[in-house]
C-alpha positions as CSV (number, residue, x, y, z in Angstrom):
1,X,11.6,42.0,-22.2
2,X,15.0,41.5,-23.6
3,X,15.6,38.3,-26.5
4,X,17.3,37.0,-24.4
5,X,14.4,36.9,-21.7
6,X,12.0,35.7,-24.2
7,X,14.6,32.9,-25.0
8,X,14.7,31.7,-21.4
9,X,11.0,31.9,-21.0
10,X,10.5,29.3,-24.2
11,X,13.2,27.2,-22.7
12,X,11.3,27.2,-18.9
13,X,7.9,26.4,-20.8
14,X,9.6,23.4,-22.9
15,X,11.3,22.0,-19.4
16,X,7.6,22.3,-18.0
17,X,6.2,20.3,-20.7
18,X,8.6,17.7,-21.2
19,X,9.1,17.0,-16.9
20,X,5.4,17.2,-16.8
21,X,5.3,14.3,-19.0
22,X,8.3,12.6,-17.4
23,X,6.0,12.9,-13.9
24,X,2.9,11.2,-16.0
25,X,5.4,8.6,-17.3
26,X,6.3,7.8,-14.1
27,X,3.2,6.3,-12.6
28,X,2.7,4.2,-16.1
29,X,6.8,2.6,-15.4
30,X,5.7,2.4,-11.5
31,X,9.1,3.8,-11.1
32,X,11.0,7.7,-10.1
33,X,12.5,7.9,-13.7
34,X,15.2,5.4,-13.8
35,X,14.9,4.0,-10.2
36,X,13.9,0.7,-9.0
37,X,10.1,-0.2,-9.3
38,X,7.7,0.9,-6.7
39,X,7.2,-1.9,-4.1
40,X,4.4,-3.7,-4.6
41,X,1.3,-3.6,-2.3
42,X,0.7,-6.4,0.2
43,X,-3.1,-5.2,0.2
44,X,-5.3,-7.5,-1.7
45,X,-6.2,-5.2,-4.5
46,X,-7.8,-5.5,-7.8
47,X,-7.4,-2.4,-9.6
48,X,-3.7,-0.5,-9.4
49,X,-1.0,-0.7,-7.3
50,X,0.6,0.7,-4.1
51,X,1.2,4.1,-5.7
52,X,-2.2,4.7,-7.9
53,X,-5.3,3.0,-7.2
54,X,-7.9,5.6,-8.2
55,X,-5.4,8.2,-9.9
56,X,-6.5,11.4,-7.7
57,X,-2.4,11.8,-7.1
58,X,-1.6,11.5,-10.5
59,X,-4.6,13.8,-11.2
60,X,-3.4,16.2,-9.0
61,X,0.3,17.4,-9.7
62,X,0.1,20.6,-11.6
63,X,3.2,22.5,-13.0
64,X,3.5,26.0,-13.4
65,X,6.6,28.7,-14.2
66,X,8.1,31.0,-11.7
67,X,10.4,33.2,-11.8
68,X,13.5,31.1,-12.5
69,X,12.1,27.6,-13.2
70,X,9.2,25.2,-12.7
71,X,7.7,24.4,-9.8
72,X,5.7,21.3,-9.5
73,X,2.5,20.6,-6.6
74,X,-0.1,18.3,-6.0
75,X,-3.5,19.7,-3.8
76,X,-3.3,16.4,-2.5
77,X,-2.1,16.1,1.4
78,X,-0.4,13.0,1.4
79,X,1.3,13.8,-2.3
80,X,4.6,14.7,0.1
81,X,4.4,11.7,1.9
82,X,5.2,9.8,-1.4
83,X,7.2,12.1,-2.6
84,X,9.5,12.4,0.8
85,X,8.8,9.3,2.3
């Protein structure tokens, strides 16, 4: 592996960390980064909100490298449904 390989491999893992944290951060701001809070639920809930009630979705997104960046998945079914809409 060339240096300059090994240079872009420490750069992909530092992207991984830091965006896996953004993700993380997101669900404490109940917001996409910058965007406009979630909506809040119309349910009558105690605990949570619209987007994280028990935390399995938050749980479940997992990073990992590939070839030319970081790919980002959640085992959960409905995890696209949030994320598409």
């Amino acid at each position: 592996m060339s240096q300059a390989d090994k240079i872009y491999q420490k750069i992909l893992k530092d992207i991984r960390v830091e965006l896996t944290e953004e993700f993380d951060r997101n669900f404490e701001r109940k917001a996409f980064f910058t965007n406009p809070a979630w909506q809040a639920t119309k349910l009558n809930i105690k605990k949570g909100s619209l987007m994280m009630r028990t935390g399995t979705l938050r749980n479940s997104i997992h990073s990992e490298l590939i070839a030319d960046g970081v790919k980002f998945s959640s085992s959960q079914p409905y995890a696209n449904l949030h994320n598409e809409g």
